[in-house]
FIMIKOL-604930 format. One record per residue (C-alpha): residue in one letter; x, y, z; residue number from 1. Coordinates in steps of 0.05 Angstrom, whole numbers. Layout:
<sites>
{site "a"; {X; Y; Z}; NUM}
...
</sites>
This chain:
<sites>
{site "x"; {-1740; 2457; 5222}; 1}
{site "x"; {-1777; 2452; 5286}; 2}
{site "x"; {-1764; 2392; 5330}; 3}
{site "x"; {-1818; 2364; 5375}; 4}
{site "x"; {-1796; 2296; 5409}; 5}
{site "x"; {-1727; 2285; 5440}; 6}
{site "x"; {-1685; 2228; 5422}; 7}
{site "x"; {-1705; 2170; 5463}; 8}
{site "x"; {-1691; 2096; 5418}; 9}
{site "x"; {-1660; 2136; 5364}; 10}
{site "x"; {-1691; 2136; 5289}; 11}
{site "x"; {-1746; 2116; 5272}; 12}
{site "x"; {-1774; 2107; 5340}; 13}
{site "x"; {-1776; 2175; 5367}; 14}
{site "x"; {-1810; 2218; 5310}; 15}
{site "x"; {-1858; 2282; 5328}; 16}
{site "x"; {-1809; 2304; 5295}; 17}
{site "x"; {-1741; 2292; 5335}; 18}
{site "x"; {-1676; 2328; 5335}; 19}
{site "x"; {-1636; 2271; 5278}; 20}
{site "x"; {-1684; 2291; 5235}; 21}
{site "x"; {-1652; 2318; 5179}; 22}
{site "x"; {-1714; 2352; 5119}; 23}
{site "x"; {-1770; 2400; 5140}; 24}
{site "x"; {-1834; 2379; 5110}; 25}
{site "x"; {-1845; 2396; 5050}; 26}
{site "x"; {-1915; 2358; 5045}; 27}
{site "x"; {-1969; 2354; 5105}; 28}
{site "x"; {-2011; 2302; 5099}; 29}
{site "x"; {-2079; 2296; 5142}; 30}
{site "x"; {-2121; 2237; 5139}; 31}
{site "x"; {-2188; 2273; 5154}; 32}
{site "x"; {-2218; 2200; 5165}; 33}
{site "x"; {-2207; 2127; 5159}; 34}
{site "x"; {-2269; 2101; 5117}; 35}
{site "x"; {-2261; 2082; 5048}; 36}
{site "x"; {-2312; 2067; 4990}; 37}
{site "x"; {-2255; 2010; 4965}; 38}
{site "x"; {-2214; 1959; 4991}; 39}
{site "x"; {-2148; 1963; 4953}; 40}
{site "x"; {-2106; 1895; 4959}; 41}
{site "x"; {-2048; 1946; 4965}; 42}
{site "x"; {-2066; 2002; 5011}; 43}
{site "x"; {-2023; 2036; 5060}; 44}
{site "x"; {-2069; 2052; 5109}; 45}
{site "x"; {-2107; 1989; 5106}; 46}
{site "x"; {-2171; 2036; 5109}; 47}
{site "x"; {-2235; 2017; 5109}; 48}
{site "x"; {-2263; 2025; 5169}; 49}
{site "x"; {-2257; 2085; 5224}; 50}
{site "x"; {-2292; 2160; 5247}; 51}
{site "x"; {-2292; 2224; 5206}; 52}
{site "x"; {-2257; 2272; 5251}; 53}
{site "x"; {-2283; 2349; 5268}; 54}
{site "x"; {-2257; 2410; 5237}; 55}
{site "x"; {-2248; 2425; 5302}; 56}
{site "x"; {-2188; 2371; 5314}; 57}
{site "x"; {-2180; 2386; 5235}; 58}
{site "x"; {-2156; 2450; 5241}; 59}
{site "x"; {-2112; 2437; 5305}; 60}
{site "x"; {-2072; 2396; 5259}; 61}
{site "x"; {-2072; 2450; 5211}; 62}
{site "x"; {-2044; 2506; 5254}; 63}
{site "x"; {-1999; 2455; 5283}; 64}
{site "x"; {-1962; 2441; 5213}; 65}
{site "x"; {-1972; 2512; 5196}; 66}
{site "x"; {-1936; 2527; 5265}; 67}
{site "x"; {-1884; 2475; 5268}; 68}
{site "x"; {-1855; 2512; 5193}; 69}
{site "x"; {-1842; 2575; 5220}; 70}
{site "x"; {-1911; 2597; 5191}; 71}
{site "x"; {-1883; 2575; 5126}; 72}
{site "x"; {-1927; 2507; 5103}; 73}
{site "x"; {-1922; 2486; 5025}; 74}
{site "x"; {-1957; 2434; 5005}; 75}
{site "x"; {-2026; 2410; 5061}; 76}
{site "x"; {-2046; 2342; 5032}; 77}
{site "x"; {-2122; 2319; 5053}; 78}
{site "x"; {-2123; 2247; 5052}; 79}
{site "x"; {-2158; 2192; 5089}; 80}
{site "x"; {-2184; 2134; 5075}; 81}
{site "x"; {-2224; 2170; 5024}; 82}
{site "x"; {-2233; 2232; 5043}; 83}
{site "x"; {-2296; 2252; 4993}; 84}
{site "x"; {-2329; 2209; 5034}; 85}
{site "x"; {-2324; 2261; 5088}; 86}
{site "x"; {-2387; 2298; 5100}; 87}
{site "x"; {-2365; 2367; 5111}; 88}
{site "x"; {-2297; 2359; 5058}; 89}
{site "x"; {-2314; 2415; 5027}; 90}
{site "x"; {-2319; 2452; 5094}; 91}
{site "x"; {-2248; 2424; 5106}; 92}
{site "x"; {-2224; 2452; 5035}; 93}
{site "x"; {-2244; 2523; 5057}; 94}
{site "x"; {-2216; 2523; 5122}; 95}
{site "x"; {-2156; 2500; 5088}; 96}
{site "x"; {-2151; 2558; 5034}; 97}
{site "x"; {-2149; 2606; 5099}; 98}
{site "x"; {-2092; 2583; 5135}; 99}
{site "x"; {-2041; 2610; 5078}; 100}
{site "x"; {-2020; 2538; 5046}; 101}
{site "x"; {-1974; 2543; 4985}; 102}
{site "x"; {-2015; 2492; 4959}; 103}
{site "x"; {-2078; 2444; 4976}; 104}
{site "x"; {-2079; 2378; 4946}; 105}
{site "x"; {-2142; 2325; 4950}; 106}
{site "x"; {-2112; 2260; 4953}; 107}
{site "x"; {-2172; 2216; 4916}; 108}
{site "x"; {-2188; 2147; 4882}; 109}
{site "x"; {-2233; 2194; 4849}; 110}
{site "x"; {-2300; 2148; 4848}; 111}
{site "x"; {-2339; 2210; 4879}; 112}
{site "x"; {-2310; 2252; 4833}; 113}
{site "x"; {-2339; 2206; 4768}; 114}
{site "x"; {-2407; 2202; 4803}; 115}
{site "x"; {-2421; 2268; 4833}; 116}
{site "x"; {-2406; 2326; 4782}; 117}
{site "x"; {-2448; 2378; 4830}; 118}
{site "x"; {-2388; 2363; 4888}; 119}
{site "x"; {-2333; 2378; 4822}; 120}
{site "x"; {-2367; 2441; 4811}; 121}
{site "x"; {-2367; 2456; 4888}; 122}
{site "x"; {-2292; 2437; 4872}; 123}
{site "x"; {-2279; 2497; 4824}; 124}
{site "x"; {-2288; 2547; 4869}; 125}
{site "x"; {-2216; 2537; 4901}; 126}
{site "x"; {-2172; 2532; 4837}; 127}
{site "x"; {-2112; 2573; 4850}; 128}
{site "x"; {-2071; 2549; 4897}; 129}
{site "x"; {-2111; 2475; 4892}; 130}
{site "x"; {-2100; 2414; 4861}; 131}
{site "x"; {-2139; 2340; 4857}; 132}
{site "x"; {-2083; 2283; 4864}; 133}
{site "x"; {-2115; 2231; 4827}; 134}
{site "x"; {-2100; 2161; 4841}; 135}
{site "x"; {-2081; 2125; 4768}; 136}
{site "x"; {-2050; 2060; 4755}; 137}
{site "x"; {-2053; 2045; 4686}; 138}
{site "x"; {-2106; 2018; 4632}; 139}
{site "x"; {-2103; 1942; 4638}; 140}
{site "x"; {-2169; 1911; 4675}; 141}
{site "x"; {-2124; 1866; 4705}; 142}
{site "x"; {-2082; 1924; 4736}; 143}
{site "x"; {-2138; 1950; 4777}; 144}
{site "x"; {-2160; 1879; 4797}; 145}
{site "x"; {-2089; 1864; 4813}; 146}
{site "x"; {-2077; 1935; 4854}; 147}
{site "x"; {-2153; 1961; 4880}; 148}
{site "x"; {-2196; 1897; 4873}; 149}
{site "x"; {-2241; 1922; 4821}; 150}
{site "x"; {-2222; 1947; 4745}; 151}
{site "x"; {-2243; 2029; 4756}; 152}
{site "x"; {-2215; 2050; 4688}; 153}
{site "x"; {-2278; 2081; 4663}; 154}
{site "x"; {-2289; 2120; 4730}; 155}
{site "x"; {-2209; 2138; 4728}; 156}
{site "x"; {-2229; 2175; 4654}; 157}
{site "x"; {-2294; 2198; 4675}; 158}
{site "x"; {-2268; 2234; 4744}; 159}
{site "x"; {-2208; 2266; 4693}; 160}
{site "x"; {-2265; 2286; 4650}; 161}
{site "x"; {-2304; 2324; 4696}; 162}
{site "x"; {-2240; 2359; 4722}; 163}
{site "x"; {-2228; 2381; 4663}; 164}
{site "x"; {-2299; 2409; 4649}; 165}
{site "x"; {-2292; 2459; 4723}; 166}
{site "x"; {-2216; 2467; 4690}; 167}
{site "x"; {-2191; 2433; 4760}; 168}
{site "x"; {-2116; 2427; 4763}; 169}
{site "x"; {-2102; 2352; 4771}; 170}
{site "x"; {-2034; 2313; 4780}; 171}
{site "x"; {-2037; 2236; 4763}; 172}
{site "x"; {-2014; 2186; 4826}; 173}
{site "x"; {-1991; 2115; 4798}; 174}
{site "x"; {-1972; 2063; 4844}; 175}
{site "x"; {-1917; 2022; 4808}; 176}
{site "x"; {-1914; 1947; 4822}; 177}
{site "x"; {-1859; 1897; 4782}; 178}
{site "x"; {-1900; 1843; 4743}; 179}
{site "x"; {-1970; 1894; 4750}; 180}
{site "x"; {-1971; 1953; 4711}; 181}
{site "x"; {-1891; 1965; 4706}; 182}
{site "x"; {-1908; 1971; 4628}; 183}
{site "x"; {-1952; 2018; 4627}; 184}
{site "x"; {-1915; 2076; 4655}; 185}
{site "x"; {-1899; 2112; 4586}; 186}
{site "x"; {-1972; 2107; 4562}; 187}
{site "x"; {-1983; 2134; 4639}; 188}
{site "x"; {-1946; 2196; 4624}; 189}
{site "x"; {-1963; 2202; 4549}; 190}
{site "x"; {-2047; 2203; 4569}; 191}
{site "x"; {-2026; 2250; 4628}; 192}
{site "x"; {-1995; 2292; 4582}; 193}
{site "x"; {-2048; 2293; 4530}; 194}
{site "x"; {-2104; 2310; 4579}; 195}
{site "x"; {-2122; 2388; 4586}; 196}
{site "x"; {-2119; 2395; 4658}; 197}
{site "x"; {-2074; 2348; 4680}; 198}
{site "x"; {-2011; 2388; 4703}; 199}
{site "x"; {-1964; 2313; 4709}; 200}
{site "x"; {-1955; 2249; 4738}; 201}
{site "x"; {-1921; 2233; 4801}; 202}
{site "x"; {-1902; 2150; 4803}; 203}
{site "x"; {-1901; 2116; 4869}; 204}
{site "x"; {-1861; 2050; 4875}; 205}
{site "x"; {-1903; 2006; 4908}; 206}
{site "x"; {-1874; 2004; 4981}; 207}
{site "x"; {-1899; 1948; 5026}; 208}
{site "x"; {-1928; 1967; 5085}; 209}
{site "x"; {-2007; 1957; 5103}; 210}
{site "x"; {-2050; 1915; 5073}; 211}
{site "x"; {-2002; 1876; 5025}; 212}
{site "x"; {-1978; 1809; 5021}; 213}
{site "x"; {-1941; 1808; 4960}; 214}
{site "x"; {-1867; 1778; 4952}; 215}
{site "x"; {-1823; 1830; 4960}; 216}
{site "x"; {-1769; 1803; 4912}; 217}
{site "x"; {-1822; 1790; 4859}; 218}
{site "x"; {-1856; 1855; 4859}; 219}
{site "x"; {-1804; 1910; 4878}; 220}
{site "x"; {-1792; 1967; 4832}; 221}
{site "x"; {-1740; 2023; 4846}; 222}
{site "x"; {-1743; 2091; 4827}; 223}
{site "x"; {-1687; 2089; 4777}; 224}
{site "x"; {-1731; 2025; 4757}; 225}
{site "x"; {-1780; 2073; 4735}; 226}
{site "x"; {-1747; 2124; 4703}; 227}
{site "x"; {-1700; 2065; 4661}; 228}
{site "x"; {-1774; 2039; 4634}; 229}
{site "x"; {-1797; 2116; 4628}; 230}
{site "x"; {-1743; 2128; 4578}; 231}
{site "x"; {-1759; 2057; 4539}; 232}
{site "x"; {-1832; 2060; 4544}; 233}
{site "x"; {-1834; 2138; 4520}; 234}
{site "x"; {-1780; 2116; 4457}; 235}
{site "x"; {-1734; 2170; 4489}; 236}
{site "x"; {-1783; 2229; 4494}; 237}
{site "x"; {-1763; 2218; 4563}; 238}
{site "x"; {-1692; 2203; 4579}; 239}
{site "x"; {-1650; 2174; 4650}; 240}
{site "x"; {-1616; 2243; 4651}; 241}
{site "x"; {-1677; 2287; 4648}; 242}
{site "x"; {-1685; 2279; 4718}; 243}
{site "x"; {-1658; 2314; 4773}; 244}
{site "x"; {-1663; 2301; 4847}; 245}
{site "x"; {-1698; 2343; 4890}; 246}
{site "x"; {-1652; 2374; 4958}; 247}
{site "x"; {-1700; 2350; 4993}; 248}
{site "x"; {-1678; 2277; 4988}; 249}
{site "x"; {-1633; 2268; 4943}; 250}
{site "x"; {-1627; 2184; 4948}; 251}
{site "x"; {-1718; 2184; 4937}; 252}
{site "x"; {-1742; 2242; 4898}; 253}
{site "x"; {-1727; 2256; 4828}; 254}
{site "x"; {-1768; 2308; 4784}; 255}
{site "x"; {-1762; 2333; 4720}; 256}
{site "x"; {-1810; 2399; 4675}; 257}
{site "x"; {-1835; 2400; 4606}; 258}
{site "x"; {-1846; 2455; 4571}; 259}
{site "x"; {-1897; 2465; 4504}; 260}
{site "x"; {-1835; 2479; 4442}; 261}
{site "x"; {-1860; 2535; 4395}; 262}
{site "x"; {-1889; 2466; 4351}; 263}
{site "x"; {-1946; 2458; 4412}; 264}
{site "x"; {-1891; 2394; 4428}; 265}
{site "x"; {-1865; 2378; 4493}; 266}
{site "x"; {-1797; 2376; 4513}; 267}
{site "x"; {-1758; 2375; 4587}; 268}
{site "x"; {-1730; 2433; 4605}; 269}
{site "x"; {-1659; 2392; 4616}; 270}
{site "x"; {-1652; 2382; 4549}; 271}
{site "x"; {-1630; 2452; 4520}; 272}
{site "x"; {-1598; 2471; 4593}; 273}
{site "x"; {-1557; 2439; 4634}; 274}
{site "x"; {-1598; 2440; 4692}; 275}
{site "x"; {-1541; 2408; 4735}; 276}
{site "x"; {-1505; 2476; 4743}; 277}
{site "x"; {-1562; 2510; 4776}; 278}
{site "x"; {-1585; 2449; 4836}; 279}
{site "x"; {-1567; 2519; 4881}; 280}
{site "x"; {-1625; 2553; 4849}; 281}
{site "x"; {-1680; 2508; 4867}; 282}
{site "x"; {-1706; 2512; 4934}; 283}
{site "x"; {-1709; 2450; 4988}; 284}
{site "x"; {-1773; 2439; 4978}; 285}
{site "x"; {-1832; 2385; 4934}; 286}
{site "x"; {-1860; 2457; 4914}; 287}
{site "x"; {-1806; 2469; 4863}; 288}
{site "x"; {-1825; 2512; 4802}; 289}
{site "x"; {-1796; 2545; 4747}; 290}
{site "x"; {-1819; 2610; 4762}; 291}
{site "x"; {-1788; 2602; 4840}; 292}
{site "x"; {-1721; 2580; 4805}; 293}
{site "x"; {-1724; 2647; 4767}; 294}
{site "x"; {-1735; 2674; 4823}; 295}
{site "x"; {-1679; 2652; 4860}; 296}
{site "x"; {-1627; 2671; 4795}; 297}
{site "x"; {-1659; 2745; 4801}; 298}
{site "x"; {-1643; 2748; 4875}; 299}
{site "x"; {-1574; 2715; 4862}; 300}
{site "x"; {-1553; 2766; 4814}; 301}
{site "x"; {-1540; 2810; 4872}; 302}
{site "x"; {-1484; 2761; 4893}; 303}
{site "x"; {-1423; 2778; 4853}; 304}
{site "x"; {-1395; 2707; 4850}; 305}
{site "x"; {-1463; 2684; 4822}; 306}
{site "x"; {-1474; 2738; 4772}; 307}
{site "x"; {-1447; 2695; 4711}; 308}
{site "x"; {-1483; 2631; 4722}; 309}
{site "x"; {-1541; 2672; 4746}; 310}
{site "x"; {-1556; 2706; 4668}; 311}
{site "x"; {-1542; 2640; 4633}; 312}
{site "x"; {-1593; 2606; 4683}; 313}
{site "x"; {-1638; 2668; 4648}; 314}
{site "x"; {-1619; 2661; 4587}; 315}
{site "x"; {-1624; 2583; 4580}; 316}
{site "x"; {-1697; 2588; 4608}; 317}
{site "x"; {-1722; 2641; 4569}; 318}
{site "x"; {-1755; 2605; 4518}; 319}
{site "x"; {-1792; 2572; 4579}; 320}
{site "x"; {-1815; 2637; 4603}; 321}
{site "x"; {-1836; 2699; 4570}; 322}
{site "x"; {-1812; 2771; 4581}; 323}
{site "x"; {-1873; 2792; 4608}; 324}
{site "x"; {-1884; 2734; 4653}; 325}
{site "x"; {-1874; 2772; 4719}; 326}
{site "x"; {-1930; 2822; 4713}; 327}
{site "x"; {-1980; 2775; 4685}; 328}
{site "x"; {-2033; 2774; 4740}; 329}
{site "x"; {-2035; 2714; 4787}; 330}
{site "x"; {-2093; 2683; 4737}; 331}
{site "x"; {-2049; 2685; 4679}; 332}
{site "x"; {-1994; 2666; 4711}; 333}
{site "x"; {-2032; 2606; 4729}; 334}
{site "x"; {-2063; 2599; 4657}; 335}
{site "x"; {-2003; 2609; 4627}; 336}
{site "x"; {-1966; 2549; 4667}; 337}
{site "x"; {-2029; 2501; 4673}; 338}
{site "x"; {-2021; 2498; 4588}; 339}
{site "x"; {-1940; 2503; 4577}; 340}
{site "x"; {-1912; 2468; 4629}; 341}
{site "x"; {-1920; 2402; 4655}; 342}
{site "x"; {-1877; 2359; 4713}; 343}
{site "x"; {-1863; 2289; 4720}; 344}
{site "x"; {-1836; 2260; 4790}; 345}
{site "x"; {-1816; 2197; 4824}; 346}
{site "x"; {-1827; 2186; 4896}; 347}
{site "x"; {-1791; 2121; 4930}; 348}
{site "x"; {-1814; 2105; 4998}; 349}
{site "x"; {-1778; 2053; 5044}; 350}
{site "x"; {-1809; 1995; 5073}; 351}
{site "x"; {-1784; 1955; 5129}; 352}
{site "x"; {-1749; 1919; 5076}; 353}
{site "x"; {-1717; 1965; 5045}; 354}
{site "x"; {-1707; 2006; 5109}; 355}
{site "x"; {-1650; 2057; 5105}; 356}
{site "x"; {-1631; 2108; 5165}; 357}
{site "x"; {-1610; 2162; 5122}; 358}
{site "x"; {-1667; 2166; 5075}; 359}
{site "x"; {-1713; 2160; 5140}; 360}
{site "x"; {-1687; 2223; 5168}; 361}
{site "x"; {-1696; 2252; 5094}; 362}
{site "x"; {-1756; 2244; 5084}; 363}
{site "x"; {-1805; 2304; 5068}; 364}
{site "x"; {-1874; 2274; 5066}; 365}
{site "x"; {-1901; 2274; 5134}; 366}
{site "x"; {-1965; 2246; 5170}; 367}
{site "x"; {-1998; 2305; 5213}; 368}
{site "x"; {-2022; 2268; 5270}; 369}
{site "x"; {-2086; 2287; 5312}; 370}
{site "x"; {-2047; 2280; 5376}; 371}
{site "x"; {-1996; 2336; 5343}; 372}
{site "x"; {-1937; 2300; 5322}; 373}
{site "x"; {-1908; 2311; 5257}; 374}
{site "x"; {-1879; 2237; 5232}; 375}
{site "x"; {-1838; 2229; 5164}; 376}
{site "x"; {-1893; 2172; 5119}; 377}
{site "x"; {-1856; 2112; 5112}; 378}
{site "x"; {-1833; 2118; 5181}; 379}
{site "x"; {-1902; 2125; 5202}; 380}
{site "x"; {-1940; 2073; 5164}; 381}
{site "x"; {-1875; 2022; 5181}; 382}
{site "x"; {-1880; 2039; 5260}; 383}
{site "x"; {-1933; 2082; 5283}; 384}
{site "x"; {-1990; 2080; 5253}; 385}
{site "x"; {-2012; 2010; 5291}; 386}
{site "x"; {-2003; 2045; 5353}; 387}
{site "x"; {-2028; 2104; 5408}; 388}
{site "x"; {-1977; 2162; 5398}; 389}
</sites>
């Protein structure tokens, strides 16, 4: 990890990102612009007004993440505001795709999406690589009233549907609030799961930070909140011990796979393996996959003292994987995952009251700023983001 800022006040005063920083970023995340087409009672940002900035400055911030990994980015998040609403976002997409991302992600309520089907098509051009992170929050009117000041349920479906028409890879974002739409998180996941294109769900405790005024006590859910009603909601399709933390941050991230059974089911992968015995296999990074975790067992098999644990990883996974997986060409390899495998995650943020030092200096999401600092989310939208850094 490449530091930036020198330690001044000490965490979380000093990010760019500064030397007690302890988690690369696995996530980039570059708010192209400030406008919004909503005004969400619970927003982050509190967007709604603000400029569209260049591709010149755009790209700046690009090479700067790309730079500041050792040339080695994962995940480059375009957000805003709502950043459809930018004029040349396609533009943006494209000079995204050239600077060697593991992935692009379009962080989106998704209203352009439901309205403009020429812009999806424009969208299909850069599956591969490319994914649409769909803001979702459940199916009760009252939810959307409660959480983005209007009921969008019908654009929500009608954006998934024309994703799925231009066979866009999409990954459903629900923010989780006690009292809200806490109940709806297994019919969430079951619809995610259920819908041709959408490759999982990632759930979002509400954090509260921006424009929110809600009680705190009343409305906080943790993330073992969510997984406890995951596993009631789902009537144990989903269980507690499905999930595994990511290295990343152990404390805020946990993640589990699905895989399509031989009866077109789905079933986690943890369930037939005990995933616990192979943490060492899966990289330090929100860019897990199954077929990097095979990886890393091949490459391990070199390693005497691994060898063992290395063919059991194998052989627990292969009904996950076929034989010929390997030399499938990128396309199928793509095909072939889009329609057997699908991930669930849960991603806690911390608030200032909830505020913790360690997870602070875990934390793998980070703002790309246009002034070049690289500043760990919560951190950001608790601190920085009302202020000239």
């Amino acid at each position: 990890m490449k530091v930036h800022t020198k330690v001044d006040k000490g965490c979380p005063f000093d990010c760019g990102v500064c030397p007690q920083h302890d988690q690369h970023a696995c996530i980039g995340l570059i708010e192209v612009t400030a406008k919004c087409n909503l005004h969400c009672p619970l927003c982050y940002a509190d967007a709604g007004k603000g400029h569209f900035l260049g591709l010149d400055k755009i790209e700046n911030m690009m090479d700067f993440f790309q730079e500041s990994e050792g040339g080695q980015a994962e995940i480059l998040q375009i957000s805003g505001g709502e950043p459809t609403l930018h004029p040349e976002i396609t533009e943006i997409i494209k000079l995204a795709k050239t600077k060697k991302f593991k992935y692009v992600m379009l962080n989106t309520n998704g209203i352009r999406i439901a309205e403009d089907e020429a812009f999806v098509k424009e969208l299909g051009q850069f599956v591969g690589g490319f994914e649409i992170y769909l803001q979702f929050d459940g199916f009760k009117e009252s939810t959307y009233q409660d959480l983005r000041g209007e009921n969008l349920l019908e654009k929500k479906r009608k954006a998934i549907d024309n994703l799925a028409k231009y066979k866009i890879p999409t990954t459903l974002v629900a923010t989780i609030s006690k009292g809200i739409n806490d109940d709806e998180v297994g019919q969430i996941f079951t619809f995610g799961l259920n819908q041709p294109y959408v490759r999982g769900v990632n759930f979002q405790p509400a954090a509260f930070f921006g424009r929110t005024n809600n009680d705190v006590k009343k409305n906080r859910v943790t993330l073992s909140g969510v997984l406890k009603r995951l596993e009631k909601q789902t009537n144990g399709m989903l269980q507690f011990n499905d999930f595994i933390p990511l290295p990343c941050n152990v404390e805020r991230v946990a993640m589990s796979y699905l895989y399509k059974t031989s009866k077109g089911g789905f079933t986690p992968i943890t369930r037939d393996a005990r995933i616990q015995d192979y943490i060492h296999l899966i990289n330090n990074t929100f860019a897990f996959t199954i077929e990097d975790a095979l990886k890393n067992a091949g490459k391990s098999i070199k390693d005497i003292n691994t060898t063992c644990s290395c063919f059991k990883f194998l052989n627990d996974f292969k009904h996950i994987v076929p034989l010929d997986f390997f030399i499938k060409s990128k396309e199928k390899k793509m095909e072939y995952i889009d329609q057997n495998t699908f991930r669930i995650s849960v991603s806690s943020f911390i608030d200032a009251y909830n505020f913790d030092m360690k997870s602070m200096q875990k934390e793998c999401v980070h703002i790309i700023t246009e002034n070049l600092r690289k500043i760990p989310f919560s951190a950001y939208n608790t601190i920085h983001r009302e202020k000239e850094i």
